[in-house]
N, C-alpha and C positions, 0 to 999 in steps of 0.2 A: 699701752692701751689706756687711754680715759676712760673711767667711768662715770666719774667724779664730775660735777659743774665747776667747784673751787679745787684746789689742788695744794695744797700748802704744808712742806712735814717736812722735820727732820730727818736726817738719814739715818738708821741704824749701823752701826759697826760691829761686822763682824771679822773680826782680829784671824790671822791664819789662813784667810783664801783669796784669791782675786777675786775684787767685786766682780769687775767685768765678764766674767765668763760665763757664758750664756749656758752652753751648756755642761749637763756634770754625766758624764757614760763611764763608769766605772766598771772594776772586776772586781767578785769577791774575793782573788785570792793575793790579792795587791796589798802591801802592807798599808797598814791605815794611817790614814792623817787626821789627826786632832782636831775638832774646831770646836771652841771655846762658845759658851753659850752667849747668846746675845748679850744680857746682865748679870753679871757676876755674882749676884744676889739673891740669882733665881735658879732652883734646884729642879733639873729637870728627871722625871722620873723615870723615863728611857733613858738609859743611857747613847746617847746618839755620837754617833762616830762615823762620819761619810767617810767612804775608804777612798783609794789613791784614786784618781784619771787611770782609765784603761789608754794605756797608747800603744801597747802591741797588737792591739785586734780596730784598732782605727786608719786609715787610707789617711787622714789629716789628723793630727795630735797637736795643734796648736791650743790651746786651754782658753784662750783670749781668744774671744771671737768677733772677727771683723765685720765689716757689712757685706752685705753678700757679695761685689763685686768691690775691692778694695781699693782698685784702682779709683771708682765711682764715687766714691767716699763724700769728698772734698765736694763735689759737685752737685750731692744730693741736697743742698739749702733750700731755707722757708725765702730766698729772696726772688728765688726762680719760680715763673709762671706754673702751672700744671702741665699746660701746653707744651713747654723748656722741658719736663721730668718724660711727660708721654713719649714726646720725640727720642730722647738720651734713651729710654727702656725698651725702644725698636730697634737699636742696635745689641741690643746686650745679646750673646748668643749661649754663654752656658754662665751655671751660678757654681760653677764643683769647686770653686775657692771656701767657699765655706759650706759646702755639704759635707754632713760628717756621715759615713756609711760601715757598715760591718765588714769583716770578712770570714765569720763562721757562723754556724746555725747553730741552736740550741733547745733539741726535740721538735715544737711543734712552730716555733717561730725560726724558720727557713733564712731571712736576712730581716731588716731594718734601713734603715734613712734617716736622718733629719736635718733640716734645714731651715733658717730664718733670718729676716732682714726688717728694719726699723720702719720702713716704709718711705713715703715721697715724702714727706713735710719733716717729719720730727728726728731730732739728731741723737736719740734716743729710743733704747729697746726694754720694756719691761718684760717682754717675754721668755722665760726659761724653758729649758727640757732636759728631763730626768730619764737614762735610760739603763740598766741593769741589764744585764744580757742573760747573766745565770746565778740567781740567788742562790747560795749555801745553806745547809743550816746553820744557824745561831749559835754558838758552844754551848752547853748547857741545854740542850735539847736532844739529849740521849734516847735511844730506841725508835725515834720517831721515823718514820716513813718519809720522804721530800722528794717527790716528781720533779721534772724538768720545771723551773720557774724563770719565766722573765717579766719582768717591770716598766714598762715607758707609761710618760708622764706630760705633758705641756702644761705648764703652768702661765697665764695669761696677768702678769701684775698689769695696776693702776695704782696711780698716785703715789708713786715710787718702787721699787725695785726689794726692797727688802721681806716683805714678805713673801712674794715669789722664790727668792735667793733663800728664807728657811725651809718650804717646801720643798724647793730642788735637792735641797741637802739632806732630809732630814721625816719627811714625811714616809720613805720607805721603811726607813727605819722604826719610825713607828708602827706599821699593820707589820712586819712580819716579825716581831717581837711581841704582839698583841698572842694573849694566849688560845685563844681561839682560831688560831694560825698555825700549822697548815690547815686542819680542821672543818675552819668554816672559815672560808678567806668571805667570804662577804660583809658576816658579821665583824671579823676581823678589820676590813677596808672600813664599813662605819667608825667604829669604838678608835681606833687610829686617826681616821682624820678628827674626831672627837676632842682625841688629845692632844693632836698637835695644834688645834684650834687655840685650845682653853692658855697651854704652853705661850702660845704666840702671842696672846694676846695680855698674858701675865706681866710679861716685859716689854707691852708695847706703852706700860703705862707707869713709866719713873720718872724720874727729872723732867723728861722732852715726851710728850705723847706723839709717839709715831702712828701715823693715819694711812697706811699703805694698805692694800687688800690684795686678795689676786684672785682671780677661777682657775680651775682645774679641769684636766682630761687625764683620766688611769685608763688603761690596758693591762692587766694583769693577766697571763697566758701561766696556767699554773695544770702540769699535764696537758690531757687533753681538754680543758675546759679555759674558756675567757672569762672574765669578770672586768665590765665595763664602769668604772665609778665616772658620776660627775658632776661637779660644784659650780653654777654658773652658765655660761654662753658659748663656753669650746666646745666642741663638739664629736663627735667619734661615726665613723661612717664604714659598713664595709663594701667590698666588690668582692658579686660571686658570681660561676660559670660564668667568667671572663669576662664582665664589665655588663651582660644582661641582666643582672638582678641588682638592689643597690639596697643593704639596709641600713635605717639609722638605727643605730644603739643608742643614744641618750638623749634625751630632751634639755630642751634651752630652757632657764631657769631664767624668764624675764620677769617684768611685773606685766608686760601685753598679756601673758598665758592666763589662762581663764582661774587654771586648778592654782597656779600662784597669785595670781591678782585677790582670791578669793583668801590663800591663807593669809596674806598681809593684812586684807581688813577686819579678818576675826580676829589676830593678834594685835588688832590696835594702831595698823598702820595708815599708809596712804599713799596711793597712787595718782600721779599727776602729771601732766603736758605739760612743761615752757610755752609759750609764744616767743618765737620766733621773729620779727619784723627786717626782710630783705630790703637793704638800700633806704634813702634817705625818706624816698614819698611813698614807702610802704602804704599801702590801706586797709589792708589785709594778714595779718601774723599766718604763719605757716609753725603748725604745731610741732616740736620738737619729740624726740624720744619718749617714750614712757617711764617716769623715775619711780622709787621710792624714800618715803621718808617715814623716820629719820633714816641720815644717809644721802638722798640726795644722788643715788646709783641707780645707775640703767638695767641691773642686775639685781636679780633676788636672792638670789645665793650665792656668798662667798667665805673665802678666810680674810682673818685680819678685820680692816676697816673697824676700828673701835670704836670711833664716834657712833657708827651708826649702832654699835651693838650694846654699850656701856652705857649705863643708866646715869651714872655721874656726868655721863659728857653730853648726856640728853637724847641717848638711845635707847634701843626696844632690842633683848635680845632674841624675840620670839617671829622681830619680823626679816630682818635679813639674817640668814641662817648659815652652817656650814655643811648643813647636817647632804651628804652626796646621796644620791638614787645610784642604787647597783644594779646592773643587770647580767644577767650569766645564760653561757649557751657553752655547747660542742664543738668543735672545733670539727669539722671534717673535710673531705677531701674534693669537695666542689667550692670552697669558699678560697675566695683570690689574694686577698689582702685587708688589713686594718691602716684608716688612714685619720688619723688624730689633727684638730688643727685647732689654734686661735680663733676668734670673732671674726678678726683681719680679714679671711678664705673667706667667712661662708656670706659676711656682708655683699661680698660682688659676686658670687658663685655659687649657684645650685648645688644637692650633694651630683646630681645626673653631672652636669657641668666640669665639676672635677676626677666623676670615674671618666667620662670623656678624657679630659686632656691624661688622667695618667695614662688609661691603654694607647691613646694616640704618640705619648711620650716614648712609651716601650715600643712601639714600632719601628722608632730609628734609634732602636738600640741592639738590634736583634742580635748583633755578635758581640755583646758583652755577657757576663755574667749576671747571677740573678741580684747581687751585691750592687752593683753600677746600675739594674736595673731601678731598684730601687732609691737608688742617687736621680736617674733623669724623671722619675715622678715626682719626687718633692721638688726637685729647679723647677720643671714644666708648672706645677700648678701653683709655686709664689711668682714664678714670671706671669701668668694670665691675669691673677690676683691683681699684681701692681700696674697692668697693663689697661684693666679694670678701673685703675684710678683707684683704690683702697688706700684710706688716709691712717688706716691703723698700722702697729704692727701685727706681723707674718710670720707665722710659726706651723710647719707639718713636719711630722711624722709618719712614717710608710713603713706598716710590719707584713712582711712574705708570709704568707700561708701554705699550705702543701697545693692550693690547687693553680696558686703561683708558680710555685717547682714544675710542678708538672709542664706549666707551659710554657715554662723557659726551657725546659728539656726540648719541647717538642720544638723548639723554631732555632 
């Protein structure tokens, strides 16, 4: 995803994982693998340890994640028309090569999905997804009481991949290690992404200043209760009593938004149009996106991005922020599904738009499971998405509900 007007950073190295892999769904009882801190210099105060790939409860366990149709790969280039990409995405008939889906439940989250692809134009994917299926306790957290917990996450990078790629790894880590965890997971989900903020941005700044940011989407299903965090433009959506009712759970974090345009210029910032000029005899500019600065992003809240936040490099850290909006409700037994997405979805698609196509997707899936069901919602709505013409990347997320179950039983 761009946010960014310029784009220019070095990579971060992180020793001990494939870059490439998009997504990280793990098991807590998987022996853990190592991953070494970004800077060897910098002492991080969680101790963060992202445990193995879960591959016995995954339908695809490949770690490396292709484009959504592999074969398509090769064909997807910036030399071909839109026209050439529209036409090629009317044939495509299913994306389950790289849909990764569950096959167990865990309390109140029924199954999962997720799936993503780079888009028409760009031969690259800054989007990650973090998904936990059943949090343990911590060792060291003796007597405590721990409901049923699962985790999913999209993290939506720009201007490179590395901050998204610590997120993926490493932001769970942080809120359920946070002591106000299990307790108060909301307070917890702040003062966590707090830290993995401050963390990030520590070792974004040695030798090489790495300029990468990302936004976020949490799902946090802990008991019967959700807790929605979100930093940014992703977005989190649900369907209930079967695709008639739609809510959003989090607000976009632009600088358009009235309540954020306003926090930017109390802290000193500034919001502003491009002009745009179409073709050579232009007469007229066509106004661009709404940025802010310092920063230079379409977005008002994210992680990373250290120019824009770091006073040395000529940032305001008061006005692009980390700091996530939580929201928490009940979980009960009319509500359909939680479905997470990237900017990618909701730039070409309404939230109605997309409970559309998922319930239309479940219809011609009716003799599969509720696992598969939740496989042809995420294809269904990054197929519409890219069919839509969306030039970002694609990233959803699809978590079962009990009022899902239900009506996968019924049909």
């Amino acid at each position: 995803m761009s946010k960014t007007q310029v784009i220019t950073h070095p990579r971060i190295s992180i020793p001990g994982r494939t870059r490439a892999a998009i997504f990280d769904i793990i098991s807590p009882k998987s022996p853990e693998l190592r991953m070494e801190p970004l800077t060897p210099s910098i002492s991080l105060p969680h101790k963060v340890h992202p445990q193995a790939v879960l591959r016995k409860s995954l339908r695809h366990t490949s770690e490396k994640l292709p484009a959504i149709d592999q074969r398509s790969r090769g064909s997807l280039d910036t030399n071909r028309t839109l026209d050439d990409h529209y036409k090629f995405l009317k044939g495509i008939e299913t994306f389950n090569e790289t849909t990764r889906i569950s096959v167990k439940q865990n309390g109140r989250t029924k199954a999962y999905a997720a799936s993503t692809n780079a888009g028409l134009v760009r031969g690259y994917n800054e989007d990650r997804v973090s998904i936990i299926n059943n949090i343990i306790k911590p060792q060291g957290r003796v007597g405590e009481i721990w409901p049923k917990c699962s985790f999913f996450a999209v993290y939506d990078g720009h201007g490179g991949s590395a901050c998204a790629d610590f997120l993926r790894d490493n932001l769970h880590q942080y809120i359920i290690k946070e002591p106000n965890f299990p307790e108060n997971p909301k307070v917890a989900i702040k003062q966590g992404c707090m830290a993995a903020e401050q963390d990030f941005l520590a070792q974004c700044q040695g030798r090489y200043i790495e300029k990468s940011g990302s936004c976020a989407i949490i799902a946090l299903i802990f008991g019967d209760m959700c807790y929605v965090a979100n930093v940014g433009d992703s977005r989190a959506i649900m369907s209930a009593e079967r695709g008639s009712k739609i809510h959003q759970l989090s607000r976009d974090h632009k600088p358009s938004d009235e309540e954020e345009r306003s926090r930017i210029i109390q802290a000193g910032g500034r919001v502003y149009q491009t002009p745009i000029f179409l073709g050579h005899n232009a007469e007229s500019p066509v106004l661009g996106p709404f940025r802010v600065n310092p920063g230079r992003l379409s977005v008002s809240r994210t992680f990373g991005d250290v120019e824009a936040k770091v006073p040395q490099l000529g940032g305001n850290p008061k006005v692009v922020i980390p700091n996530p909006e939580v929201k928490s409700f009940r979980i009960t037994k009319d509500m359909d599904f939680i479905l997470l997405a990237s900017d990618g979805i909701y730039d070409k698609l309404t939230n109605r738009e997309i409970i559309n196509c998922a319930w239309n997707s479940i219809s011609d899936v009716r003799a599969v499971d509720l696992h598969h069901k939740c496989g042809a919602v995420v294809d269904s709505v990054i197929k519409l998405a890219l069919n839509r013409r969306t030039m970002d990347n694609v990233t959803v997320v699809v978590i079962a509900l009990p009022g899902f179950k239900k009506f996968s039983r019924e049909t």
